[in-house]
C-alpha positions in Angstrom: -67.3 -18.9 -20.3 -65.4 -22.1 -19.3 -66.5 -24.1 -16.5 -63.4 -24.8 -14.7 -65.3 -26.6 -11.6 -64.8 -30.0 -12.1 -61.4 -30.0 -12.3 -59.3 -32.2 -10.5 -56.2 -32.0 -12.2 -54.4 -29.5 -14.2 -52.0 -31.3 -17.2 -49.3 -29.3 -19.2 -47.1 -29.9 -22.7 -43.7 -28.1 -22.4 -42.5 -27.1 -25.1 -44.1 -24.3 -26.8 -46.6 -24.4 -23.6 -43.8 -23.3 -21.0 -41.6 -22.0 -23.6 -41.4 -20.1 -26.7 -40.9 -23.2 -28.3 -36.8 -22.7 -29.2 -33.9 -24.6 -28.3 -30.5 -23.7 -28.0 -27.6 -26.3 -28.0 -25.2 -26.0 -24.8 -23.0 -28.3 -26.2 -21.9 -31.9 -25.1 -22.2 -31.6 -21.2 -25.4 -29.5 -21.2 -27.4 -30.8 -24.2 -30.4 -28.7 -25.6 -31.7 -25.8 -23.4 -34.8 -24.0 -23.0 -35.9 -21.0 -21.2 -39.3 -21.0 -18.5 -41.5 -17.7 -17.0 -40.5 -17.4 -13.7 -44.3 -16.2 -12.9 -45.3 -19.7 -14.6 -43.4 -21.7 -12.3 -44.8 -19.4 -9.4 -48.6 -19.9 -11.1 -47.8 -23.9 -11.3 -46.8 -24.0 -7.2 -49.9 -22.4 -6.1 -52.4 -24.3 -8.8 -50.6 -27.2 -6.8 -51.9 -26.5 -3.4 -55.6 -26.7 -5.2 -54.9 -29.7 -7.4 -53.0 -32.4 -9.1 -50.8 -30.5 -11.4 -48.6 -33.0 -13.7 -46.5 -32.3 -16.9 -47.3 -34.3 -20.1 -44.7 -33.9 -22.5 -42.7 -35.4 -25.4 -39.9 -33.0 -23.9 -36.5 -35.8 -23.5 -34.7 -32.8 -22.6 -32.6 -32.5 -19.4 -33.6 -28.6 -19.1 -37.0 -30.2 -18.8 -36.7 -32.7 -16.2 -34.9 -30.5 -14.5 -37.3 -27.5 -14.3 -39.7 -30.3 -13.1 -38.3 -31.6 -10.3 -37.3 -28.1 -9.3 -41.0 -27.2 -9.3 -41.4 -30.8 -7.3 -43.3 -32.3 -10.2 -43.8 -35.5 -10.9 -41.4 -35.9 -14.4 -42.3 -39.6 -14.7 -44.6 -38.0 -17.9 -42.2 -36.1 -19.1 -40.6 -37.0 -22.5 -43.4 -39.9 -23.1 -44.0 -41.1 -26.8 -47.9 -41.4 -26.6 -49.8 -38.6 -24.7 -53.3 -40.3 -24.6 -51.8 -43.2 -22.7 -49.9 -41.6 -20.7 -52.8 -39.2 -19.8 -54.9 -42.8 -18.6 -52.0 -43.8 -16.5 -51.8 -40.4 -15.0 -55.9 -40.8 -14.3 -55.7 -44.0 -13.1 -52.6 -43.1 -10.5 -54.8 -40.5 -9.3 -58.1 -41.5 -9.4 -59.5 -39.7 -11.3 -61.7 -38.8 -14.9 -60.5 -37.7 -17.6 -63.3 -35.2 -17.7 -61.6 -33.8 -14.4 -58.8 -32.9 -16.4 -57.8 -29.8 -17.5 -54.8 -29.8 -20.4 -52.8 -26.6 -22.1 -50.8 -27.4 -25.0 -49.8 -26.0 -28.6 -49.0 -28.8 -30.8 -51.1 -31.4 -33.0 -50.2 -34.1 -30.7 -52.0 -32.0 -28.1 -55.0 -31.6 -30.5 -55.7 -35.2 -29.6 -55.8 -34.9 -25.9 -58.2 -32.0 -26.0 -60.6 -34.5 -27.3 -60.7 -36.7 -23.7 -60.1 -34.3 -21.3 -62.9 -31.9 -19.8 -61.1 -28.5 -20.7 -58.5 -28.2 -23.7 -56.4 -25.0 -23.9 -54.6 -24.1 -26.6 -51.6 -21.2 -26.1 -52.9 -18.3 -29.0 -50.0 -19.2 -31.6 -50.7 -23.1 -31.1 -50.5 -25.2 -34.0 -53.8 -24.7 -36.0 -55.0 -28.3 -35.5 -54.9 -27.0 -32.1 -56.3 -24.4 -32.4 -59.2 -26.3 -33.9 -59.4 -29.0 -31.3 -59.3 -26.3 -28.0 -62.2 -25.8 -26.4 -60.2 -22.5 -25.2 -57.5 -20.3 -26.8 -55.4 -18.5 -24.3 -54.4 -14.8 -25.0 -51.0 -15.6 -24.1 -48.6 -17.2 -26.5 -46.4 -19.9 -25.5 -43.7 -19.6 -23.4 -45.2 -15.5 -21.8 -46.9 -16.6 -18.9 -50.2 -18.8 -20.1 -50.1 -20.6 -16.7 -50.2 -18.1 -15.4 -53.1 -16.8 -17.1 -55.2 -20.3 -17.1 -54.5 -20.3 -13.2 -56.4 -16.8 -13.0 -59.2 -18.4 -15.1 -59.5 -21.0 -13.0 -59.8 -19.0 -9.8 -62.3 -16.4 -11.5 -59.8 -13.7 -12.0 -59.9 -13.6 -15.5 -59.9 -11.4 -17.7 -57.6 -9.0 -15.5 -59.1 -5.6 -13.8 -57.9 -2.6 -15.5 
């Protein structure tokens, strides 16, 4: 079982993580679109009110920053080049250890963050060097509700009553 209790923050990739991992092109004006879980956004407000909750994401997309800021969260690490430094600026801002940190993902960029941060997650059809490097594989597949599901393992509501 994962020990959730030192965790201070709780860190998130986008793509693939909050969605399903497809685009679709809305032309000029709109750019590249995505779609987002309603429940997630609902299980990122709450994990908010017990922690630091920040995205970390290579996403440039305007769907992205947008679905950010309308969750209130900080989009300053949202479409960053290089995760690892970004996730030591995000530490340093809050004051915290990497070992507080708490990360979900699915790419092999994430793979490398799982490494320095006390819990890696990986979404169940990550990317296999991932899914190597997690120190937990969600049930959930990216983009059908995994924050929502890491939020219940974090309280201790996990795995669900029947």
């Amino acid at each position: 079982m994962t020990d959730f209790s030192a965790i201070k923050l709780f860190a998130f990739d986008i793509d693939g993580t909050l969605t399903d991992a497809t685009t679709w092109w809305g032309g000029e004006e709109e750019g590249w679109l995505q779609r987002y879980s309603v429940r997630d956004g609902e299980a990122l407000l709450r994990l908010k009110q017990r922690m630091h909750v920040v995205p970390l994401s290579r996403n440039k997309t305007r769907s992205a920053r947008e679905r950010m800021a309308r969750l209130g969260l900080d989009g300053r690490w949202v479409g960053v080049s290089d995760k690892l430094a970004a996730l030591q600026q995000i530490c340093a801002e809050h004051v915290i250890r990497p070992e507080q940190v708490c990360f979900v993902g699915d790419g092999p960029d994430d793979a490398e963050v799982f490494g320095a941060v006390h819990v890696g997650c990986a979404v169940a059809d990550a990317h296999y060097l991932a899914l190597e490097a997690a120190d937990l594989i969600l049930e959930g597949v990216g983009g059908q509700r995994v924050i929502e599901e890491l939020e219940r393992r974090i309280v201790g509501q996990w795995p669900r009553a029947l």
